[in-house]
Structure formats: structure tokens, C-alpha cells
C-alpha positions in Angstrom: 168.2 -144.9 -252.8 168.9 -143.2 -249.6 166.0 -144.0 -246.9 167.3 -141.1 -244.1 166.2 -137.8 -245.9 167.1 -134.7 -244.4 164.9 -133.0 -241.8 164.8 -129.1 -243.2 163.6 -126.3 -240.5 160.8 -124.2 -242.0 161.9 -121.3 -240.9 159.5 -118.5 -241.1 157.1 -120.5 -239.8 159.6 -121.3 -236.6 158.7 -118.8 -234.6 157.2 -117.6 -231.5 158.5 -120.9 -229.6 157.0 -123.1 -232.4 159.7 -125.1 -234.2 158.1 -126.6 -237.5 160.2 -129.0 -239.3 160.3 -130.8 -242.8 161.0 -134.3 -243.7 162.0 -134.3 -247.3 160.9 -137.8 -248.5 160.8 -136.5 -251.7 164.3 -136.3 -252.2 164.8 -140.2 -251.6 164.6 -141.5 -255.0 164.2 -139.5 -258.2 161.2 -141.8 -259.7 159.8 -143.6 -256.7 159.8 -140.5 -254.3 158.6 -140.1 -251.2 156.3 -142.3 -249.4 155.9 -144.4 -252.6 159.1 -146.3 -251.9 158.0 -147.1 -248.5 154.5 -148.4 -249.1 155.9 -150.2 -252.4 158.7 -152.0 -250.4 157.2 -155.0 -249.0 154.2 -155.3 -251.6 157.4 -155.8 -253.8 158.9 -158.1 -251.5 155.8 -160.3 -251.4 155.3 -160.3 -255.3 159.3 -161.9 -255.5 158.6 -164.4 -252.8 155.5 -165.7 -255.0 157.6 -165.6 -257.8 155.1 -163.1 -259.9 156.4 -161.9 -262.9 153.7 -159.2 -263.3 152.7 -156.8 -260.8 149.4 -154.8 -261.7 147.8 -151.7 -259.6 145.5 -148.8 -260.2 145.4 -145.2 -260.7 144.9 -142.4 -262.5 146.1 -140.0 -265.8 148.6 -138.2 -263.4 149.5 -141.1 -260.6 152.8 -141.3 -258.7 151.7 -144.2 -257.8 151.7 -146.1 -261.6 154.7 -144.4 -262.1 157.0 -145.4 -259.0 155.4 -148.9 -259.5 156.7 -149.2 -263.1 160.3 -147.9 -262.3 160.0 -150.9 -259.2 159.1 -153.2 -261.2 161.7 -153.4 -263.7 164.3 -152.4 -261.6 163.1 -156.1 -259.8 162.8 -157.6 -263.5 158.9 -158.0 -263.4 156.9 -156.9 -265.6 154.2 -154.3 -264.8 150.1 -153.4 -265.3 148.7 -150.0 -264.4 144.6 -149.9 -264.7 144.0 -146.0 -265.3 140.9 -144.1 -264.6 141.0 -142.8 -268.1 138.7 -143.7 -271.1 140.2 -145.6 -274.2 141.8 -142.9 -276.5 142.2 -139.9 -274.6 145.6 -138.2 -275.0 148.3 -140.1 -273.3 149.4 -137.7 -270.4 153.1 -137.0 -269.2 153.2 -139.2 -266.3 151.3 -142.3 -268.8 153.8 -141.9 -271.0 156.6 -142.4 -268.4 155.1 -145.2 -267.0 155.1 -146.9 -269.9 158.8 -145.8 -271.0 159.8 -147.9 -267.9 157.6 -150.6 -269.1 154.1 -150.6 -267.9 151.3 -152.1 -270.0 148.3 -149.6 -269.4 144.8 -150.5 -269.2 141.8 -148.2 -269.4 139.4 -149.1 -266.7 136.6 -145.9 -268.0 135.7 -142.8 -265.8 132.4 -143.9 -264.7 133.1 -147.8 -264.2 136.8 -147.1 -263.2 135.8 -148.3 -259.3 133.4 -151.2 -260.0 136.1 -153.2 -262.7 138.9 -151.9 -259.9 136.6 -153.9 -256.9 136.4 -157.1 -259.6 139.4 -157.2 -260.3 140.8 -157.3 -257.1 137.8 -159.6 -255.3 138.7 -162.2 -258.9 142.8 -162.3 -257.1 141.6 -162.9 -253.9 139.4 -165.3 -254.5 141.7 -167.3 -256.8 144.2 -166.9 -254.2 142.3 -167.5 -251.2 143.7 -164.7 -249.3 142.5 -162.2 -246.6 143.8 -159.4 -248.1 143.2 -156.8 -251.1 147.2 -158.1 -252.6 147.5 -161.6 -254.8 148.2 -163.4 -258.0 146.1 -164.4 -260.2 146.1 -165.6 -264.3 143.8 -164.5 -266.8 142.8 -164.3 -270.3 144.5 -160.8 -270.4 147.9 -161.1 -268.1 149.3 -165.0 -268.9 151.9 -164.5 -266.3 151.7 -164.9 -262.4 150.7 -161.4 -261.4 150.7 -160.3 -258.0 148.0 -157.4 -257.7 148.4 -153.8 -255.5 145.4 -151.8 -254.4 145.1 -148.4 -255.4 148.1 -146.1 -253.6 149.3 -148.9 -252.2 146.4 -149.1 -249.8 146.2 -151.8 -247.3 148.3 -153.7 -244.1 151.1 -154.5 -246.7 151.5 -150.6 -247.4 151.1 -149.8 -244.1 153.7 -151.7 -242.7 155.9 -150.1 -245.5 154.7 -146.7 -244.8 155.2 -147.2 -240.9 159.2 -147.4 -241.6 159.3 -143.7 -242.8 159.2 -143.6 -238.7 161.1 -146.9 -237.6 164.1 -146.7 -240.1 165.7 -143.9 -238.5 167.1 -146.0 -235.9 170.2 -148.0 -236.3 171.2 -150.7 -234.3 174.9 -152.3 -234.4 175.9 -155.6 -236.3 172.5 -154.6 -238.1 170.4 -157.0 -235.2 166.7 -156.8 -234.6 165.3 -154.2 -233.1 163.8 -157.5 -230.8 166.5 -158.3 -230.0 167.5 -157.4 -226.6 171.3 -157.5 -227.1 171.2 -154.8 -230.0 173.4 -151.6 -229.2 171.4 -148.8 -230.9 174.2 -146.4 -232.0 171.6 -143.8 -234.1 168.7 -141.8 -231.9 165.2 -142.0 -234.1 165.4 -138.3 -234.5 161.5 -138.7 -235.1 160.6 -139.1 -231.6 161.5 -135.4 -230.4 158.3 -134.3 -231.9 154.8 -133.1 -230.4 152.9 -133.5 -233.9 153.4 -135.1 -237.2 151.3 -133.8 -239.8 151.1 -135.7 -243.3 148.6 -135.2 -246.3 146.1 -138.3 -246.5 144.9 -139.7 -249.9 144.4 -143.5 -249.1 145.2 -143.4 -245.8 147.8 -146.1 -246.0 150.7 -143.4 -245.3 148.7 -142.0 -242.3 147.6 -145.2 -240.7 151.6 -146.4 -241.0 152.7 -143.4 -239.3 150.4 -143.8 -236.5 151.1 -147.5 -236.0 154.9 -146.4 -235.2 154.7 -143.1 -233.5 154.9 -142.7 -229.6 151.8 -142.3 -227.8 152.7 -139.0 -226.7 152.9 -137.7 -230.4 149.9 -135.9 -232.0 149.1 -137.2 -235.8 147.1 -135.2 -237.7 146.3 -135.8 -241.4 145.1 -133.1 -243.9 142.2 -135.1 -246.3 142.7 -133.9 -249.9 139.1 -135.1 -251.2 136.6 -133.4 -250.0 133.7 -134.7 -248.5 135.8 -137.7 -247.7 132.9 -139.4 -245.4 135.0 -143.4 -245.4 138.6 -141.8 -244.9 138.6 -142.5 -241.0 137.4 -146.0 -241.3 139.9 -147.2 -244.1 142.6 -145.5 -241.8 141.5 -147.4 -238.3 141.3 -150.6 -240.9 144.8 -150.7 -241.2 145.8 -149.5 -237.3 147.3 -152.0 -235.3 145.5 -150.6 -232.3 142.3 -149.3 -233.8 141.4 -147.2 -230.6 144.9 -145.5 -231.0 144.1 -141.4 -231.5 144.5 -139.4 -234.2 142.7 -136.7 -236.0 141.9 -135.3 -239.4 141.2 -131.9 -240.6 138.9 -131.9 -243.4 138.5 -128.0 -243.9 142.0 -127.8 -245.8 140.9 -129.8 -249.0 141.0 -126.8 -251.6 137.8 -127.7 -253.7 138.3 -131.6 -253.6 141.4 -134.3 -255.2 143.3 -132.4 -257.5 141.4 -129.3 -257.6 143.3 -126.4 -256.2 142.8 -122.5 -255.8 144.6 -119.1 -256.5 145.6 -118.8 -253.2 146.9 -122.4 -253.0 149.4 -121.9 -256.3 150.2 -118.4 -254.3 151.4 -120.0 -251.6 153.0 -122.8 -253.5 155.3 -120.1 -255.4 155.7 -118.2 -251.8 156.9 -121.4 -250.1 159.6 -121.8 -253.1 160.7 -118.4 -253.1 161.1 -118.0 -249.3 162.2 -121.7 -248.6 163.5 -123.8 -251.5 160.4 -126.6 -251.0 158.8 -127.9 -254.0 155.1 -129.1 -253.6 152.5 -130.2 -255.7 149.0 -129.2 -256.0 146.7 -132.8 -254.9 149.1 -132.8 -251.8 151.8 -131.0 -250.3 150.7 -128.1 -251.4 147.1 -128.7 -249.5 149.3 -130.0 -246.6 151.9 -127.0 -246.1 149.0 -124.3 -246.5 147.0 -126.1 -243.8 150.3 -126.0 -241.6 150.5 -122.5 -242.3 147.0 -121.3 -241.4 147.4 -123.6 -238.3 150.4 -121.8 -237.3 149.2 -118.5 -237.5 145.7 -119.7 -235.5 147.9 -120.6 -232.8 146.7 -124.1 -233.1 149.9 -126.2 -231.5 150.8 -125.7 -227.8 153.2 -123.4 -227.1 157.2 -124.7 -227.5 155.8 -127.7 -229.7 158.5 -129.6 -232.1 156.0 -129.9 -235.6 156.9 -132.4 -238.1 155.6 -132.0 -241.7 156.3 -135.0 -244.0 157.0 -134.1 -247.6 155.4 -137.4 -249.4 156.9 -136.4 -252.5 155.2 -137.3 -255.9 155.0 -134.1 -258.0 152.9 -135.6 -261.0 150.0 -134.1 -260.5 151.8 -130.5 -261.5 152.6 -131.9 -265.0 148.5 -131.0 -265.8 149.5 -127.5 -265.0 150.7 -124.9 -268.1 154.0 -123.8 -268.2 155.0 -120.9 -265.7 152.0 -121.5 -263.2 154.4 -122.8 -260.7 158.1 -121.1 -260.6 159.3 -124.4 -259.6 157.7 -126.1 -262.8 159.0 -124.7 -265.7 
């Protein structure tokens, strides 16, 4: 685990005094990639100090997020629970099946009822808990172990907090002292803050709403919605703001067809950006996120002389529903 990915210039769509940058979070961790890892890290810190020995979260046939969970897990000798928005008996997909080779029990919450048992579930651990929050341990008749509960994609404060230090981490301070602490020598510049605008695609929110906690006020963060129709999205992101009249904006128009739906021109472009640049995407998120940069770009949309930051989440599941030779990249 390495948690300063590189920052790679997009070149050809630097140009014209626009400088558009890439921070590869997907090359942090070959299982828990991206922004996973971040919102995951202290949601996996709590579950240890509560001494869970199960940690249980949602998602669906083709989630990162069960995925990176089950790799955490055991790598912090817990056991692990994914609820899946799948019916009982339908083929096991690719990214099931991993989960489960790193030792996830799955549970199939139904299509239909997959939100309403996901909402019991998680009001049955807070309650038992007596908690404020969407994260705690419970026991029941089904999990007979301490088990420490994670909403969906890591939403909520926890994964915010986590997802806020894709910003903060950059800076390094000597003898390893608090960034409180008034005595610290910082010896590495955040390279983060030389930017105008950070872009980032927006499922949950909990990734977006992190990033805008820790960037400067003079940085523009805009987030690309991948479901369409998304009317909630900007509430559950001020939800989890530390400053809930802090600005930021969402473009809804780049959403391809809704979550996980995708066009032509989107796997076009997805193949063009691996051809001309080397960047993998995927088709729920980056690949929604780099076209919108692109069609921004080209309707002038930043100032003139702006420093753009895209962040690569990382998590290419979502291309394993794909046939083979769709994507270059995938085969």
C-alpha cells in the first residue's frame, strides 16, 4: 500500500493554457483501489477498537466496494458479510466470486426489497448500539459474532473523514507530529493545493463530501453524478460537510443513461483515452467522469490558465459485465 499516487498530466487535453491533471488512486492497492482504501480506513479502525470480529456492508453483483471490504477484512483477521442487491440463485458474478475467495459470506438482500432490508438492517445496529450514526455492532440469529456494520460505499462521516485524506495525506510533517501541532516542520508541500478545480465522479457522495471538507476555499469541486435523476445526491453530500454552506457544484448532464448504463460514445472514448494516454477507466465511473472533463474542456468551461485536477477513484469491477474485447484495456 502506497497512499501518494502519482499525479499524471493529461496531455491532450493540456492545452490552450489549461493544464488538466490525473491523480491515479487506482494504482494504490491492487484489490482495495482507489478511494476504497480511504473511505474503508477508519470504518476499519473503529471495527478493531470495538473488537468486531465481523464486518458486514452492502452492494451490488459488480461492487468494488464488497470486494475491497473482503480483502480488508481479512488482511485485519475479521471475518466479513456483503448483503448483495441480487436475488437467491442467480449466477455468481466475477467480482462475487472474488469476494468470497477472500472470505466474504454473501447475502442476497432481493432486487426489489434490496433498500428496505438494507435501511433494517442498519436502523436494528443502531439501535442495539445506541449510536448516532449509520456504523455499529450488533448480534443476531444470522451473524453470532460482534459485527460492526458499513453503509453502502462507505457512505457516511466515518467515510468521509477517510475519503477527506486523499487531500490531507500529501503533506508530511517531520518526526511524524500533528499537523496541530504548532512545532511540526512540514518538509513535503500538499501538491494538491496548486489547483483551481478538482473534479471527482460521485456515487454516494461520501468521496465528494471528503474532498470538499479538506480542499482550500479557493478550489472549485465539482462532482459528475453517475445516476441519473439523482434528486437526494446534494443533501446526502451537505450531510456529511463539516461546513454545510461550504460551495460546490454537481453536473448532472454527464450520467450516460443512469448507474452502470453507458453508451457507444462512452466505450469510444474509453478505448481513445487508453490508446492516446495509457488511463484505464471503467464504465459506472471514470469513464462518465473523464468524458465530462473532456466535453468541459472543449466548451471552454474552466477559466483561462486553470490547474484541473481529475481523481481516478479506481475500482474497475463494473467492466467485468462487459464481453471480451469491448474495452482494449479489458481483455
Amino acid at each position: 500500500m502506497h497512499t501518494n499516487p502519482i499525479i499524471q498530466k493529461i496531455i491532450y487535453l493540456s492545452q490552450d493554457g489549461i493544464n488538466v491533471d490525473l491523480l491515479r488512486l487506482d494504482q494504490i492497492h491492487p484489490v482495495v483501489s482507489g478511494n476504497k482504501w480511504y473511505k474503508l480506513r477508519y470504518y476499519i479502525q473503529a471495527a478493531l477498537a470495538q473488537n468486531a470480529k465481523t464486518i458486514a456492508s452492502f452492494g451490488g453483483p459488480y461492487s468494488n466496494h464488497l470486494v475491497a471490504l473482503a480483502f480488508a477484512a481479512k488482511e485485519n483477521n475479521m471475518a466479513s458479510i456483503g448483503y448483495v442487491r441480487a436475488n437467491e440463485g442467480e449466477p455468481i458474478t466475477p467480482t462475487l466470486q472474488e469476494a468470497q475467495y477472500y472470505g466474504m459470506q454473501l447475502v442476497f438482500l432481493g432486487r426489489s426489497s434490496f433498500q428496505e432490508k438494507k435501511e433494517e438492517l442498519l436502523f436494528i445496529a443502531k439501535s442495539e448500539s445506541n449510536t448516532s450514526n449509520l456504523k455499529a455492532s450488533t448480534t443476531n440469529s444470522k451473524i453470532n459474532t460482534l459485527t460492526y456494520f458499513v453503509d453502502e460505499g462507505g457512505y457516511g462521516v466515518t467515510g468521509a473523514k477517510g475519503a477527506a485524506t486523499i487531500i490531507t495525506d500529501w503533506e508530511k510533517y517531520e518526526n511524524n507530529n500533528s499537523l496541530n501541532n504548532n512545532s511540526a516542520t512540514l518538509i513535503h508541500e500538499n501538491p494538491i493545493s496548486n489547483y483551481d478545480y478538482i473534479l471527482a465522479a460521485v456515487g454516494t457522495g461520501t468521496m465528494l463530501a471528503g474532498i470538499i471538507n479538506a480542499s482550500a476555499i479557493f478550489q472549485n469541486v465539482i462532482g459528475i453524478p453517475v445516476l441519473k435523476n439523482e434528486g437526494t445526491i446534494k443533501t446526502e453530500i451537505k450531510s456529511l460537510l463539516l461546513d454545510q454552506e461550504k460551495p460546490f457544484q454537481l453536473l448532472h448532464q454527464f450520467h450516460q443513461g443512469g448507474y452502470a448504463k453507458f453508451t457507444p460514445t462512452q466505450i469510444d472514448y474509453m478505448n481513445f483515452l487508453w490508446a492516446k494516454e495509457q488511463i484505464p477507466t471503467d464504465i459506472v465511473y471514470t469513464g462518465k467522469l473523464l468524458f465530462a472533463v473532456d466535453q468541459l474542456v472543449k466548451e471552454n468551461y474552466f477559466k483561462p490558465s486553470s490547474k484541473i485536477l481529475v481523481i481516478h477513484s479506481g475500482g474497475l469491477q463494473g467492466n467485468r459485465s462487459l464481453a471480451n474485447g469491448i474495452l482494449h484495456f479489458n481483455d
